[in-house]
C-alpha positions in Angstrom: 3.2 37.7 8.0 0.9 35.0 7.7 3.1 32.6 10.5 2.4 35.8 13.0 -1.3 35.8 11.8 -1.7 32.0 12.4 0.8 32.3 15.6 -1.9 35.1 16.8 -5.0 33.2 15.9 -3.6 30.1 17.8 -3.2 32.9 21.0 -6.4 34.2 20.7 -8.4 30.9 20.2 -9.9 31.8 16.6 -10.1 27.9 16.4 -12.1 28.3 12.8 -8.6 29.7 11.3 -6.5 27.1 13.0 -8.6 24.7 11.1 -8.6 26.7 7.8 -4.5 26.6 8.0 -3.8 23.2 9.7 -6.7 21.5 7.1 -5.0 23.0 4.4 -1.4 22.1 5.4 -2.8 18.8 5.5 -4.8 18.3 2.4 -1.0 19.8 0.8 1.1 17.3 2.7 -1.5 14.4 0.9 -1.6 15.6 -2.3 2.7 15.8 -2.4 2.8 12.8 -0.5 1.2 11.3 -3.9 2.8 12.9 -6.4 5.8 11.6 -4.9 4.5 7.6 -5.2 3.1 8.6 -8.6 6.5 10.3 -9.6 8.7 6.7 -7.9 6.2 4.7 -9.8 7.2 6.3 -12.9 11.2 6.2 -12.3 10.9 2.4 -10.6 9.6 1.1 -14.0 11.7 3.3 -15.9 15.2 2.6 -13.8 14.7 -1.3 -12.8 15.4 -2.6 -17.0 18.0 -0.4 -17.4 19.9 -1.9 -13.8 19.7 -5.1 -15.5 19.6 -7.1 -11.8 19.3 -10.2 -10.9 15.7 -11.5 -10.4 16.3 -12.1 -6.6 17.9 -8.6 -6.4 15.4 -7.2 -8.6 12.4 -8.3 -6.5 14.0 -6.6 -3.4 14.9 -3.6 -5.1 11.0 -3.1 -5.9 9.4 -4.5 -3.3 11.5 -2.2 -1.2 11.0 0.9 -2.4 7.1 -0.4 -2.3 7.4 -1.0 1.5 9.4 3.0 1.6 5.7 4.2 -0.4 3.6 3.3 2.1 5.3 5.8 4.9 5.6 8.5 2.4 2.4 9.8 3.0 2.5 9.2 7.2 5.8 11.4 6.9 4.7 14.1 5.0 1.3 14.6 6.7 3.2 14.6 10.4 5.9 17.2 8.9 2.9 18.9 8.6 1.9 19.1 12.2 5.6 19.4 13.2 6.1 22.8 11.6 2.4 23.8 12.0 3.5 23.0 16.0 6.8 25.1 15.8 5.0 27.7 14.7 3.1 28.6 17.5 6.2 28.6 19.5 5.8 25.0 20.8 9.5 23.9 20.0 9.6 21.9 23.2 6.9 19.9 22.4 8.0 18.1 19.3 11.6 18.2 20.2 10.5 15.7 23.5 8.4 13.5 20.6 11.3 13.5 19.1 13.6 12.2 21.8 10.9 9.9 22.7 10.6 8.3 19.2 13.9 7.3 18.6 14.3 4.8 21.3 10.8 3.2 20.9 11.7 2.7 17.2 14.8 1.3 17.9 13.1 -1.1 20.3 10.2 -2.1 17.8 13.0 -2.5 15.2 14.5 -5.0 17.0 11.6 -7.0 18.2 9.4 -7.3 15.3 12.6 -7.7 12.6 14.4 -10.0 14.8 11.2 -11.8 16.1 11.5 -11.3 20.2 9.6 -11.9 23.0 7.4 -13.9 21.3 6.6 -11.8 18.1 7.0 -13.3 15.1 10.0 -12.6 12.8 9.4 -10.4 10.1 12.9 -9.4 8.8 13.2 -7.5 5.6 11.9 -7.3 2.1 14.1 -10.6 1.2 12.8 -12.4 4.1 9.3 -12.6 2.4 9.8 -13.9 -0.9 
């Protein structure tokens, strides 16, 4: 009931509503977002003794899952707008972000990890330290 009430607000131009839901969907997407890092946090310091790694491995374990943190939030808040966009009806829309996505991060990946056309090689968490 409440997707046809949004779906018909959208339609009609009530822009205050759209705000209401898509500000709200938002503000939700943040706050799980960070009880997500705050929950890793938790389990990384409770997990890494009991792996007993190797220093080296150790630091890439960490510092990886430190590098995964920081798109948490990015990926929950454009979830978000995906499903607020599918919604309305506008499948089409993110389907061709989609499909446009994937080869531009596949491009990026390869430039700035394996340092082409002039960028500067920035590998992986083990590259760093």
């Amino acid at each position: 009931s409440n997707w046809l009430k949004l779906k018909a607000s959208v339609r009609s131009k009530a822009a205050s509503e759209n705000t209401i839901y898509r500000s709200a969907g938002l503000l939700l997407g943040s706050l799980l977002a960070l009880l997500f890092i705050v929950i890793g946090i938790i389990i990384i310091n409770l997990i890494a003794p009991v792996l007993d790694l190797e220093p080296r491995v150790n630091y890439v374990f960490i510092h990886f899952l430190i590098a995964v943190a920081f798109g948490i939030c990015p990926i929950f808040l454009s979830s978000v707008l995906r499903n607020f966009i599918d919604a309305l009806g506008y499948t089409r829309v993110t389907m061709l972000i989609a499909l446009c996505a994937l080869p531009i991060n596949i491009c990026l990946n390869y430039i700035l990890v394996f340092g082409k056309f002039g960028f500067p090689r920035l590998g992986g968490v083990d590259q760093v330290g």
